[in-house]
C-alpha positions as CSV (number, residue, x, y, z in Angstrom):
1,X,35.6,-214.8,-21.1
2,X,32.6,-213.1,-19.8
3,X,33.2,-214.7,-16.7
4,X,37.0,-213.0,-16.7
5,X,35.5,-209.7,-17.7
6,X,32.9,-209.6,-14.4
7,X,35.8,-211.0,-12.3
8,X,37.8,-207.6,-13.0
9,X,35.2,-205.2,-13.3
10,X,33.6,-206.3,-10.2
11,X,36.8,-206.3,-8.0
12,X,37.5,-202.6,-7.3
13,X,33.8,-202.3,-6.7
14,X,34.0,-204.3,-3.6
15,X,37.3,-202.7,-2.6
16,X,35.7,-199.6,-2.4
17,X,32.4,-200.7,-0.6
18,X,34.4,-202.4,1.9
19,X,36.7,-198.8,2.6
20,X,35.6,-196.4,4.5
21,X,33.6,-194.0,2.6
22,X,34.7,-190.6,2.4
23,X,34.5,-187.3,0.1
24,X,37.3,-185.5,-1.5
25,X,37.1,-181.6,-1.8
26,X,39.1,-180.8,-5.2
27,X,41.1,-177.7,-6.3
28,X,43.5,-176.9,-8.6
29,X,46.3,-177.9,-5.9
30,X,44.8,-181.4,-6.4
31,X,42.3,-183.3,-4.3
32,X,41.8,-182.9,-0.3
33,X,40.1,-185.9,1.7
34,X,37.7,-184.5,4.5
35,X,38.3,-185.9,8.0
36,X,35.5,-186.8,8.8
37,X,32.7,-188.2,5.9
38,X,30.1,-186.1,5.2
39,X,27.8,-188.3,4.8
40,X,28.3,-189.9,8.3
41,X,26.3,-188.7,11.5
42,X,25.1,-185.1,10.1
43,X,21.9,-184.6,7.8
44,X,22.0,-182.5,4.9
45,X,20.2,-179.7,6.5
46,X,23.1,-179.5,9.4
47,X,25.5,-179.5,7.2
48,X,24.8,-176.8,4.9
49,X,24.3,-174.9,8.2
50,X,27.3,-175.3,9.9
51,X,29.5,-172.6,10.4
52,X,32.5,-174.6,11.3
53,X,32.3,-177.5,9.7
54,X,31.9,-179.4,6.1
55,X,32.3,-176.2,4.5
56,X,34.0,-175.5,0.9
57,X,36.4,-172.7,2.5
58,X,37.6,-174.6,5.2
59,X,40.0,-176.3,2.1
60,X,41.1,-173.1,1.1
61,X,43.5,-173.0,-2.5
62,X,44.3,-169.0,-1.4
63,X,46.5,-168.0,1.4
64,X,45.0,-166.9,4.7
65,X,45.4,-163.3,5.6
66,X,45.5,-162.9,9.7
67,X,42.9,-160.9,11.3
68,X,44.2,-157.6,12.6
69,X,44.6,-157.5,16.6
70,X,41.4,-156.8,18.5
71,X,39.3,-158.2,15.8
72,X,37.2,-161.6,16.0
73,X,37.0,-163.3,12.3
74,X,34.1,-166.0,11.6
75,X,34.9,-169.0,9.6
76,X,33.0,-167.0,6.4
77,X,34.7,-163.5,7.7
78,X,38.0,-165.3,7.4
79,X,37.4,-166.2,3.9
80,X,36.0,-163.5,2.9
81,X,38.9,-161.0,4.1
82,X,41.3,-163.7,2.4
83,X,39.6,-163.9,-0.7
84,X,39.2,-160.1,-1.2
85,X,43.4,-159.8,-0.5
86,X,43.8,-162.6,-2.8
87,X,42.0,-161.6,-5.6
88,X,43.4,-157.5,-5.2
89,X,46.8,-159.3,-5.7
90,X,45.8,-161.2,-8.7
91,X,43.8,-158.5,-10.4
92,X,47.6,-156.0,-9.6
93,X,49.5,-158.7,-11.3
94,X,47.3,-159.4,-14.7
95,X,47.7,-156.8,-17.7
96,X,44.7,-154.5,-17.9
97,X,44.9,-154.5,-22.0
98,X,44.8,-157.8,-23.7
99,X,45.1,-160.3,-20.5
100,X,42.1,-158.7,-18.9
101,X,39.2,-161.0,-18.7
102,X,35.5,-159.8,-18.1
103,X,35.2,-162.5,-15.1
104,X,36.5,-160.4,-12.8
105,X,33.7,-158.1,-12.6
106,X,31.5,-161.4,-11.5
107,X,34.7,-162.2,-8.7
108,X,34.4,-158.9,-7.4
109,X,30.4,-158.8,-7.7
110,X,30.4,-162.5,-5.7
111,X,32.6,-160.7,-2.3
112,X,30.6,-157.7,-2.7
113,X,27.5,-160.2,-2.4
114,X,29.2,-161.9,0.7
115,X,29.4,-158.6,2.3
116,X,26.3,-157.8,2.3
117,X,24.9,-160.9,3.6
118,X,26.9,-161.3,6.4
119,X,26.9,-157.6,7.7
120,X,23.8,-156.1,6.7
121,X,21.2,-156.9,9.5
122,X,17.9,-156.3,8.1
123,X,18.7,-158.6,4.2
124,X,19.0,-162.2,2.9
125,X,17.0,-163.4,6.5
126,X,17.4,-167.0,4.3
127,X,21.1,-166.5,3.1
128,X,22.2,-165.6,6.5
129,X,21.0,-169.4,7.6
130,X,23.8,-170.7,5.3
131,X,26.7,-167.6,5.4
132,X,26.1,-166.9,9.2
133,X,24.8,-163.3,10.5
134,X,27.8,-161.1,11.4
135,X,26.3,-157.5,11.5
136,X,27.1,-157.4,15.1
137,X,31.1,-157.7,14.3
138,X,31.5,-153.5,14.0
139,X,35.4,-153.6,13.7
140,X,35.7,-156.7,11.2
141,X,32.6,-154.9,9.2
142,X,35.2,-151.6,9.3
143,X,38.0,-153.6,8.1
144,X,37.0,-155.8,5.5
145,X,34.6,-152.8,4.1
146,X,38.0,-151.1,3.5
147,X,40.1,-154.3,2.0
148,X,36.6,-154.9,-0.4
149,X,36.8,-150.5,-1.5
150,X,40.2,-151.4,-2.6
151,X,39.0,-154.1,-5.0
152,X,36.3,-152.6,-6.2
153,X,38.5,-149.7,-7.3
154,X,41.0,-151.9,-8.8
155,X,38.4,-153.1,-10.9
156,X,37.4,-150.0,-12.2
157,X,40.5,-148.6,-13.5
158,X,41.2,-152.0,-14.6
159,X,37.7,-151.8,-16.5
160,X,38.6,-148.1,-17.7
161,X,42.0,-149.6,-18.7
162,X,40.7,-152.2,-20.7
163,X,38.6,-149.9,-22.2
164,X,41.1,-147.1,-23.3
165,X,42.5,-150.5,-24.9
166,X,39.9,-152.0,-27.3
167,X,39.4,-148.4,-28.6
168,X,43.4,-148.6,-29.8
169,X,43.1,-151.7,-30.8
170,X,40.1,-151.4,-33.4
171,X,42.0,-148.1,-34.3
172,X,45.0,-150.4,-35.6
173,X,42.5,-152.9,-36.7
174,X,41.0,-150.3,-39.1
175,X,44.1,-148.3,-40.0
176,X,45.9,-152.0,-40.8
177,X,43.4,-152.9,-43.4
178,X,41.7,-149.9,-44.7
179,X,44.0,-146.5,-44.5
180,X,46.5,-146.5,-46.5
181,X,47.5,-143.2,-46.9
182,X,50.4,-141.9,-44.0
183,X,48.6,-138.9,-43.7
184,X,45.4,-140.6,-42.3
185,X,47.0,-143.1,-40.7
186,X,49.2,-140.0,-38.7
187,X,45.9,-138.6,-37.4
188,X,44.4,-141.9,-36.2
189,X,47.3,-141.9,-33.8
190,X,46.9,-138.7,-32.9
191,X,43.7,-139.4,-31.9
192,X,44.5,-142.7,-29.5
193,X,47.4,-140.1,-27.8
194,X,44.7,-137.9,-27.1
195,X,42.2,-140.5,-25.4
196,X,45.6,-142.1,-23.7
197,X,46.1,-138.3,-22.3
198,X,42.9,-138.0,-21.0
199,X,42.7,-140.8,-19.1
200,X,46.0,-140.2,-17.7
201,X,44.5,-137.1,-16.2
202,X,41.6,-139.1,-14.2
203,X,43.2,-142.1,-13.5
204,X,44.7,-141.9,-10.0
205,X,48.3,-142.2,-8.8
206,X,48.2,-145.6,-7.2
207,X,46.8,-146.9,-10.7
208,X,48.3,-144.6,-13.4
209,X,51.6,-146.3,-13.1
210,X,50.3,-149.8,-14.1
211,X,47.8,-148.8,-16.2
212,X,49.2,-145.9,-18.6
213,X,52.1,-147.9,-18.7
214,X,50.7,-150.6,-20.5
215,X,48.7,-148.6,-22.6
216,X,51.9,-146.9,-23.6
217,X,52.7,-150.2,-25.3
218,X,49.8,-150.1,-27.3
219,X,50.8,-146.6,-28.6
220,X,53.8,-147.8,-29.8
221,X,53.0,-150.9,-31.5
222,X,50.6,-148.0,-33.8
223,X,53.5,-146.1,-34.1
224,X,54.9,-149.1,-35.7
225,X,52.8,-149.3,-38.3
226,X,53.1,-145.7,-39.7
227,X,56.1,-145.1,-41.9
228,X,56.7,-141.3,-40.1
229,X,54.7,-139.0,-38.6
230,X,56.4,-135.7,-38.1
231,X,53.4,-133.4,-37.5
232,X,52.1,-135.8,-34.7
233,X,55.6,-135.9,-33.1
234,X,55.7,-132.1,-33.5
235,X,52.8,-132.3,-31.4
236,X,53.2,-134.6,-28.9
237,X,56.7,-134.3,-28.8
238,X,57.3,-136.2,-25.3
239,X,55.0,-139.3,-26.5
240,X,56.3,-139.9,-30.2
241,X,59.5,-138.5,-30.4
C-alpha cells in the first residue's frame, strides 16, 4: 500500500520537472503563462529593472487607453494613463452612499505615487531604478497630470458624498430606536434636508447629478419612517411634498 501511495504521489512530480518550467501571472480573468520563464537567462536584479519586460502590467486585467497623437507612452506611462481612466470609470459607476468603500482613497493615493516617481526629476533617485525616469516626457506629463486631476476630484466628492451619507444614516439610526415622538422625528429630517442643501450648493455640476441624486434616496427612506410631517413639507416644499 505504501508502495501504491509513493507511486501516485510521486508521478505528477516528475511530470512537472520534466516540463518546461514557466510562471503564471494571475488575475481575476484567470491565469496568464509568460513567454518566456522568468527564471531563465535574466537575474533577479535585471528583471526587476526592465522596463519592457517581465513586468506585472504587461498582463494587464484593465483596458488600454491609446496615447493621444504626438505623444510617446513608456511601458509604466501606459499603465499608468490606463489605470487612472480605468479606475475614474469605476469610481462613476459605484454608489457614493452605501457601496462606497474607503480603498479607493489608497487606489487613487498608489497613481498619484506613480506620478510622481516617474515625472518628478529631482525624487525617489531609487524608485526611478524600478518605475523608469520619465520627467523628460513634457506632453505625456501634461496629459496624464490632467486624466490623474479628474480622479482625484472624483474622489473627493465621492468622499464628501459618502460623508453627507453616514450623517443620514446615524440620523435614522437614532430616530428608529430612540424618538418616538413625530414631532422630533419631523425636525431630524429637517435637519438631513438642510445638510443635503448645502452640499448641493458646493458640489459641482459634473458631480451634483450623481451624487445628490443618491443622497435624495436616503431622504426619502427617512421620510418613510415619519408618519407626516406637514411643517417640514411646508418648508421645504419641493423636497418633501
Amino acid at each position: 500500500m505504501r508502495r501504491i501511495c509513493n507511486r501516485v504521489i510521486a508521478t505528477p512530480s516528475a511530470a512537472l520537472v520534466a516540463g518546461q518550467q514557466v510562471r503564471s501571472v494571475y488575475s481575476i480573468w484567470g491565469s496568464v503563462v509568460l513567454e518566456e520563464p522568468m527564471s531563465q537567462n535574466k537575474t533577479w536584479a535585471e528583471r526587476i529593472t526592465s522596463q519592457h519586460e517581465y513586468r506585472s502590467f504587461i498582463n494587464q486585467t484593465i483596458a488600454e487607453v491609446p496615447a493621444p497623437s504626438g505623444v510617446t507612452l513608456s511601458a509604466t506611462e501606459q499603465y499608468l494613463l490606463s489605470a487612472i481612466e480605468d479606475d475614474t470609470k469605476r469610481l462613476l459607476s459605484v454608489d457614493w452612499t452605501f457601496d462606497f468603500d474607503p480603498f479607493w482613497r489608497d487606489r487613487v493615493q498608489q497613481h498619484v505615487d506613480t506620478f510622481t516617481i516617474i515625472y518628478t526629476e529631482d525624487r525617489n533617485k531609487f524608485a526611478k531604478i524600478i518605475f523608469g525616469n520619465s520627467s523628460s516626457n513634457k506632453e505625456a506629463k501634461l496629459f496624464v497630470e490632467r486624466k490623474l486631476n479628474v480622479l482625484k476630484a472624483t474622489i473627493q466628492w465621492a468622499e464628501d458624498t459618502e460623508r453627507v451619507y453616514s450623517a443620514i444614516a446615524n440620523a435614522r439610526f437614532h430616530m428608529q430606536r430612540e424618538v418616538f415622538d413625530a414631532f422630533e422625528r419631523e425636525k431630524i429630517l429637517a435637519g438631513c434636508v438642510e445638510i443635503v442643501d448645502d452640499f448641493k450648493k458646493r458640489v459641482p455640476v459634473d458631480f451634483s447629478r450623481k451624487a445628490v441624486g443618491e443622497l435624495d434616496n436616503h431622504l426619502m427612506n427617512m421620510r418613510h419612517w415619519i408618519w407626516d410631517c406637514p411643517n417640514a413639507k411646508r418648508t421645504y416644499s419641493r423636497r418633501l411634498a
